[in-house]
C-alpha positions in Angstrom: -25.4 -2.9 24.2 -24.0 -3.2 20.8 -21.1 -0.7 20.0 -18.7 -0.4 17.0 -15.8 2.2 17.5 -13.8 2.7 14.3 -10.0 4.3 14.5 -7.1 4.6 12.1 -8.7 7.2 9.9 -6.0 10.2 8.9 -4.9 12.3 6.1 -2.5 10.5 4.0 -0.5 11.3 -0.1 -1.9 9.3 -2.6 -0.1 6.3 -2.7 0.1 5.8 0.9 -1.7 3.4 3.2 -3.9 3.2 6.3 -5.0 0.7 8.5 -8.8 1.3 9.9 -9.2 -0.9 13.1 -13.1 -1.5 14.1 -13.5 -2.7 17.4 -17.0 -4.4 18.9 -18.6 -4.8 22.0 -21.6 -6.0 23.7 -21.4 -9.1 21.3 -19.4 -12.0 20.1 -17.7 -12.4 16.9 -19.1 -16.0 16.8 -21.6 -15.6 13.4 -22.0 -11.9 12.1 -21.0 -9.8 9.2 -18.9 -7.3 9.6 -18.8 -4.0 6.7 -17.2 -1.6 5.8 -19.3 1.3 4.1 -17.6 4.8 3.0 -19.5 8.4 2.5 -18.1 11.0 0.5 -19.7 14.4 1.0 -22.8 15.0 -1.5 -22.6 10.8 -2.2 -24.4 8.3 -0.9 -22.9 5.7 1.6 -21.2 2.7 -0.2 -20.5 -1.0 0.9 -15.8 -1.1 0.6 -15.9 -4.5 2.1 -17.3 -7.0 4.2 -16.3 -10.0 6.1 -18.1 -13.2 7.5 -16.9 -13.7 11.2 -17.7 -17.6 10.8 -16.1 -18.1 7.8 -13.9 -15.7 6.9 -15.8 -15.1 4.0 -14.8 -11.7 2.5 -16.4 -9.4 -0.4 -14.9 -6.1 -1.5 -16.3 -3.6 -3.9 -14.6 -3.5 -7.2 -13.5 0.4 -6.7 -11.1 -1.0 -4.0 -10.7 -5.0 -5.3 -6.9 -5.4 -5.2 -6.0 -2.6 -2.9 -8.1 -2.8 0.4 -7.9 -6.4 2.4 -10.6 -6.9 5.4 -9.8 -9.6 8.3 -11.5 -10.6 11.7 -9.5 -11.0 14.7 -12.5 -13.3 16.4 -10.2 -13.4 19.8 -10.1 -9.5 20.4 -13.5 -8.6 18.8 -11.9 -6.6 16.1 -12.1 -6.1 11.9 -9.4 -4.2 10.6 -9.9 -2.7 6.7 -6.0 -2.5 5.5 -5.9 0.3 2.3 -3.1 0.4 0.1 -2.2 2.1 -2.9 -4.8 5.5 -1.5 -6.1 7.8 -4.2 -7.8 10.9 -4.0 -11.4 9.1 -4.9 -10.9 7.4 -1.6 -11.5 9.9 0.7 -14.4 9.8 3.3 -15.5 9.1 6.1 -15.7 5.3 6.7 -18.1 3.5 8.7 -17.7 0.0 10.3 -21.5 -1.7 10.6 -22.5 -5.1 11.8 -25.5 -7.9 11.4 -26.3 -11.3 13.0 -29.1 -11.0 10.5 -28.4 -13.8 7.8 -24.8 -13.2 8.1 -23.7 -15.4 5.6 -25.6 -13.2 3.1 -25.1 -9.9 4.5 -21.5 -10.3 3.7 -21.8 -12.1 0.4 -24.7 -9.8 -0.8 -23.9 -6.8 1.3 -26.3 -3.5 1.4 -27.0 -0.4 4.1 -30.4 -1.9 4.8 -28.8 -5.3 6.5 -26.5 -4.1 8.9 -28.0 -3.1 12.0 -25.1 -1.7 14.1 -22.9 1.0 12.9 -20.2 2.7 14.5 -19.7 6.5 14.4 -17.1 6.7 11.4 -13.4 7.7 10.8 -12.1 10.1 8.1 -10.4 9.6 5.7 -8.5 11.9 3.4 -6.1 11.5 0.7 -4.3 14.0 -0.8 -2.8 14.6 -4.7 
């Protein structure tokens, strides 16, 4: 059984940083891609980042281009989502999601519909 378990989330000044660790199970990191989606209450869930286990391919949105940096640890089955420089705009509650599904353009092209696996979500809250 595939399972996603996100941790890290927290309330934090603006300014400050997190580190959101998103660990799998019940499957390799050999081929996938790995997202990270966000949900601000009253907004629709939007793709942050996304990373091609294979490759290392990465993608981030441009709200958080410069700011947020997504890797793969292959070897413990994890994707950490580091966030620096936090505003207020960033607070959510962030999902970690994963596909085998055309990887190479899930994480290059990402979008809800192609991840099938998603983890249960960590808050995040920054503060003024």
């Amino acid at each position: 059984e595939v399972q996603l378990v996100e941790s890290g989330g927290g309330l934090v000044q603006a300014g400050g940083s997190l580190r959101l660790s998103c660990a799998a199970s019940g499957f390799t990191f050999d081929d996938y891609a790995i997202g990270w989606f966000r949900q601000a209450p009253g907004k629709e869930r939007e793709v942050v980042s996304c990373i091609g286990t294979k490759d290392g391919g990465t993608y981030y949105s441009e709200s958080v281009k410069g700011r947020f940096t997504i890797s793969s640890d292959n070897a413990k089955n994890t994707v950490y989502l580091q966030m620096n420089s936090l505003k207020p705009e960033d607070t959510a509650v962030y999902y970690c999601a994963a596909t085998n599904r055309f990887p190479a353009v899930a994480w290059r092209f990402p979008s809800k519909g192609a991840f099938d696996s998603w983890g249960q979500g960590t808050q995040v809250t920054v503060s003024s």
